[in-house]
N, C-alpha and C positions, 0 to 999 in steps of 0.2 A: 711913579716917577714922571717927570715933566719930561714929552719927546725930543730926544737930541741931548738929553743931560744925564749924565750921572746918576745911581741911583742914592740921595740923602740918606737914606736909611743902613745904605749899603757904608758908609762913613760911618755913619751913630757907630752901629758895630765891631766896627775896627778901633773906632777910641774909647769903646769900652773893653775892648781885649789889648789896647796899649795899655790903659790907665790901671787895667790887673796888674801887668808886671812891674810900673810906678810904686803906684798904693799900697798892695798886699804882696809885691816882689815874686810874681810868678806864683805866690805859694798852691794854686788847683789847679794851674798847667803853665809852661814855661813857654814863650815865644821872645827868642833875641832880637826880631825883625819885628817884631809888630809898632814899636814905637817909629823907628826908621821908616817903615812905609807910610806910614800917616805923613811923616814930614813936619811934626812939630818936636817942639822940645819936651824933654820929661817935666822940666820946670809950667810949662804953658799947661800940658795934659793935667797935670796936676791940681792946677791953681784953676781948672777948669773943672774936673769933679770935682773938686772938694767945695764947687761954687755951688753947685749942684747934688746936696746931698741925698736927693730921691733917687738917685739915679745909679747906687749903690747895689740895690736889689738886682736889678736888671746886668749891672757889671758882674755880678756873682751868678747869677744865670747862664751869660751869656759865657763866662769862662768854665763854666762846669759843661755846658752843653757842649762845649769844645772838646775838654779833657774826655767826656762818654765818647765822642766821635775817634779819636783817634787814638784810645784804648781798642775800641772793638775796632778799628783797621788793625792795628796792631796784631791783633788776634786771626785774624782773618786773612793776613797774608801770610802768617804761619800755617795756616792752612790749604794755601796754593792760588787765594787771589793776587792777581798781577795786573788787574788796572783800579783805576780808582778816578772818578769823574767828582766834581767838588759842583754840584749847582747851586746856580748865584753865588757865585767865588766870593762877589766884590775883592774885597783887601785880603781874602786867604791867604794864609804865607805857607800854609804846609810843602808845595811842592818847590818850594825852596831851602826849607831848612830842618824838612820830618823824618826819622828815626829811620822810614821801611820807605823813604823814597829812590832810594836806589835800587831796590826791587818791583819798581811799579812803572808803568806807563799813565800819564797822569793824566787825564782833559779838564779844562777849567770850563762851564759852561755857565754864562752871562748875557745880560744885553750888549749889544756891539758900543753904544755910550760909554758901559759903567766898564767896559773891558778895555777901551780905548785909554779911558782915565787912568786907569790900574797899571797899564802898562807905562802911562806918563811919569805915574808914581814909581814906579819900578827904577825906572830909569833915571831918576833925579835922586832915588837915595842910593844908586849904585850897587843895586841888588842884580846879580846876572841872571839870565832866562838859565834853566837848568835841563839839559838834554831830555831828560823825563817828561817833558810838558808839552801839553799840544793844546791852543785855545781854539775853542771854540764858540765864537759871536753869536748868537741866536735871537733874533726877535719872533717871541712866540705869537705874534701877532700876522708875524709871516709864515712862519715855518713851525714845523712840530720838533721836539727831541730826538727821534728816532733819525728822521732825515739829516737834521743839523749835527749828531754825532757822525754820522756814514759819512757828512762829505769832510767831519775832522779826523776820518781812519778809524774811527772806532772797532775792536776786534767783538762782533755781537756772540762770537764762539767764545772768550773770554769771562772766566767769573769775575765778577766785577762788583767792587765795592762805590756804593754811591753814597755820597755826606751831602745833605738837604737841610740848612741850617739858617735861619731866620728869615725862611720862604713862605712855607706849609698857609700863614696867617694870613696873606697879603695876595691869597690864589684863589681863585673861585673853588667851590665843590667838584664840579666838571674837571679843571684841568688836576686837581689834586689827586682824582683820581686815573686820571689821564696817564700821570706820570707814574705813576704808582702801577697801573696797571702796564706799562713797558717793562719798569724795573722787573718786574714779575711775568715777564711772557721772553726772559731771553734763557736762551736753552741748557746754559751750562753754570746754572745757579747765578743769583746775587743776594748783596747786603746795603743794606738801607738803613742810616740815619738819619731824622728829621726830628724838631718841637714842634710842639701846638700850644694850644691854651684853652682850657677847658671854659664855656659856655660863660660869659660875664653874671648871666641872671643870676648864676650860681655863687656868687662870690658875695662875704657878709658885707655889710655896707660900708666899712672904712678901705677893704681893700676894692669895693667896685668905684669907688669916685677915686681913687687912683688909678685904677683901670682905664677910666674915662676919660682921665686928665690927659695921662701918655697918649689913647686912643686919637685925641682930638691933633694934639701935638702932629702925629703923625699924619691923619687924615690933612692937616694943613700943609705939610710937605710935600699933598700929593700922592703918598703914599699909605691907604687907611686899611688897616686892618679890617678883614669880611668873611674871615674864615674861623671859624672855633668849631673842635669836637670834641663827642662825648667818647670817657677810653673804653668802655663795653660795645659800645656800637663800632667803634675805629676798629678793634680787635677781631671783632667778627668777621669783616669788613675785609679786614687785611685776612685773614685765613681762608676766605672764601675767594682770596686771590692765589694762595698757595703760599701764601707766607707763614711760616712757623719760628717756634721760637720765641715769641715778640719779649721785649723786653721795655716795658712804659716804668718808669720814674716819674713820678709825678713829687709836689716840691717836697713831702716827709723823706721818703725814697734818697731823692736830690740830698737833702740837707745829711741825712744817715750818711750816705757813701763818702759826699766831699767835705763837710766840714762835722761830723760830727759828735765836737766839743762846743758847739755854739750854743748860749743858753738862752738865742732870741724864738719866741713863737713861731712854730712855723706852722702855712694853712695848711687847710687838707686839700683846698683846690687850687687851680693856678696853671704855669706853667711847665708841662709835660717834655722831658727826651724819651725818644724812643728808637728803638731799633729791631731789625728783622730778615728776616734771611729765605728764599726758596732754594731748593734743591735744583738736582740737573734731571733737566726730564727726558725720562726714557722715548 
């Protein structure tokens, strides 16, 4: 992202989770806010994908990887989690309008830009701040996660559910394990949702020069993808952090759970959700 602005990508995202409930009417998960927050009309979102037909894949992604997140919160505050931190919010609507937010204390965790924006947007579609939420600004270039939660209250005694959602790509290796390794060193359990994308090399040659086309798209935004992992090495990786449980979807997986009855090709490589969970340590 360009410093002082907004992050573009942080948008992409949110008009592709408006343009699901347009297009395909909420059908892999439902948000009544997501079109109001963006600030356009269903008629513009619309006449805007459908301009756009690549861009299809990725709107089906990005609403299933939604729908996996806050299933497993769902599940996991029936289990006695009671905060839930959203990194890189951007447009997140859940702690305005989610099923288990009124049993959660919520932190939004973003750049101070892209959270500045969000809240502009808040405010011009008349969306109220909701007692549950506490934002917290962080430029990781100054400060680390750990600090910038502390001075938004964070309860680090708290099991804590954290959604990591079209980050993991755009992170170096270092901080991806950076972050991953706090989620994993707090003492009274956490759960972790994030995607990845499996290694480009890997991918057959009609789906790698799509790969490349979006790659470049976004690398021009500013914003370039530099992150891919492998899910044996990721898995390892994460257990040797005290993460158990994992649960990687990768697109067969994806395609089985939320849609299906679809009778289009789907790869074996691609874009990965995953989630995971450590215990309370003695």
């Amino acid at each position: 992202m360009q410093r002082g602005e907004p992050s573009r990508t942080a948008r992409a995202a949110a008009f592709h989770r408006a343009a699901h409930q347009v297009l395909e009417h909420g059908r892999i998960f439902t948000d009544p806010l997501a079109v109001r927050i963006l600030g356009e009309s269903a008629e513009t979102i619309a006449r805007e994908a459908e301009a756009r037909p690549s861009g299809r894949r990725m709107r089906i992604f990005i609403a299933a990887r939604t729908r996996f997140a806050e299933d497993a919160l769902a599940s996991a505050v029936d289990r006695g989690v009671r905060q839930l931190v959203v990194l890189g919010a951007g447009l997140d609507t859940y702690a305005y309008r989610g099923a288990m937010r009124e049993r959660l204390r919520v932190f939004e965790v973003d750049h101070p830009a892209t959270q500045a924006w969000k809240r502009e947007r808040l405010a011009e579609a008349g969306i109220p701040l909701p007692g549950c939420l506490t934002f917290a600004p962080i430029d990781f270039e100054r400060e680390t996660l750990a600090a910038g939660l502390e001075a938004a209250g964070f309860d680090l005694a708290q099991p804590t559910f954290f959604t990591w959602l079209g980050v993991v790509p755009y992170l170096t290796e270092a901080a991806t394990w950076s972050t991953l390794g706090f989620i994993a060193s707090l003492p009274n359990g956490a759960h972790v949702v994030f995607d990845y994308s499996d290694p480009p090399e890997s991918f057959p040659a009609e789906m790698r020069a799509r790969h490349d086309r979006r790659a470049a798209h976004v690398a021009e935004l500013g914003e370039p993808w530099i992150n891919y992992l492998e899910p044996e090495e990721l898995r390892a990786k994460l257990t040797g952090l005290g993460f158990w449980g994992v649960e990687d979807l990768g697109p067969p997986q994806i395609a089985s759970r939320f849609f299906p009855n679809s009778v289009t090709a789907v790869p074996e490589r691609g874009g990965h959700i995953l989630r995971a969970a450590t215990v309370m340590k003695l």
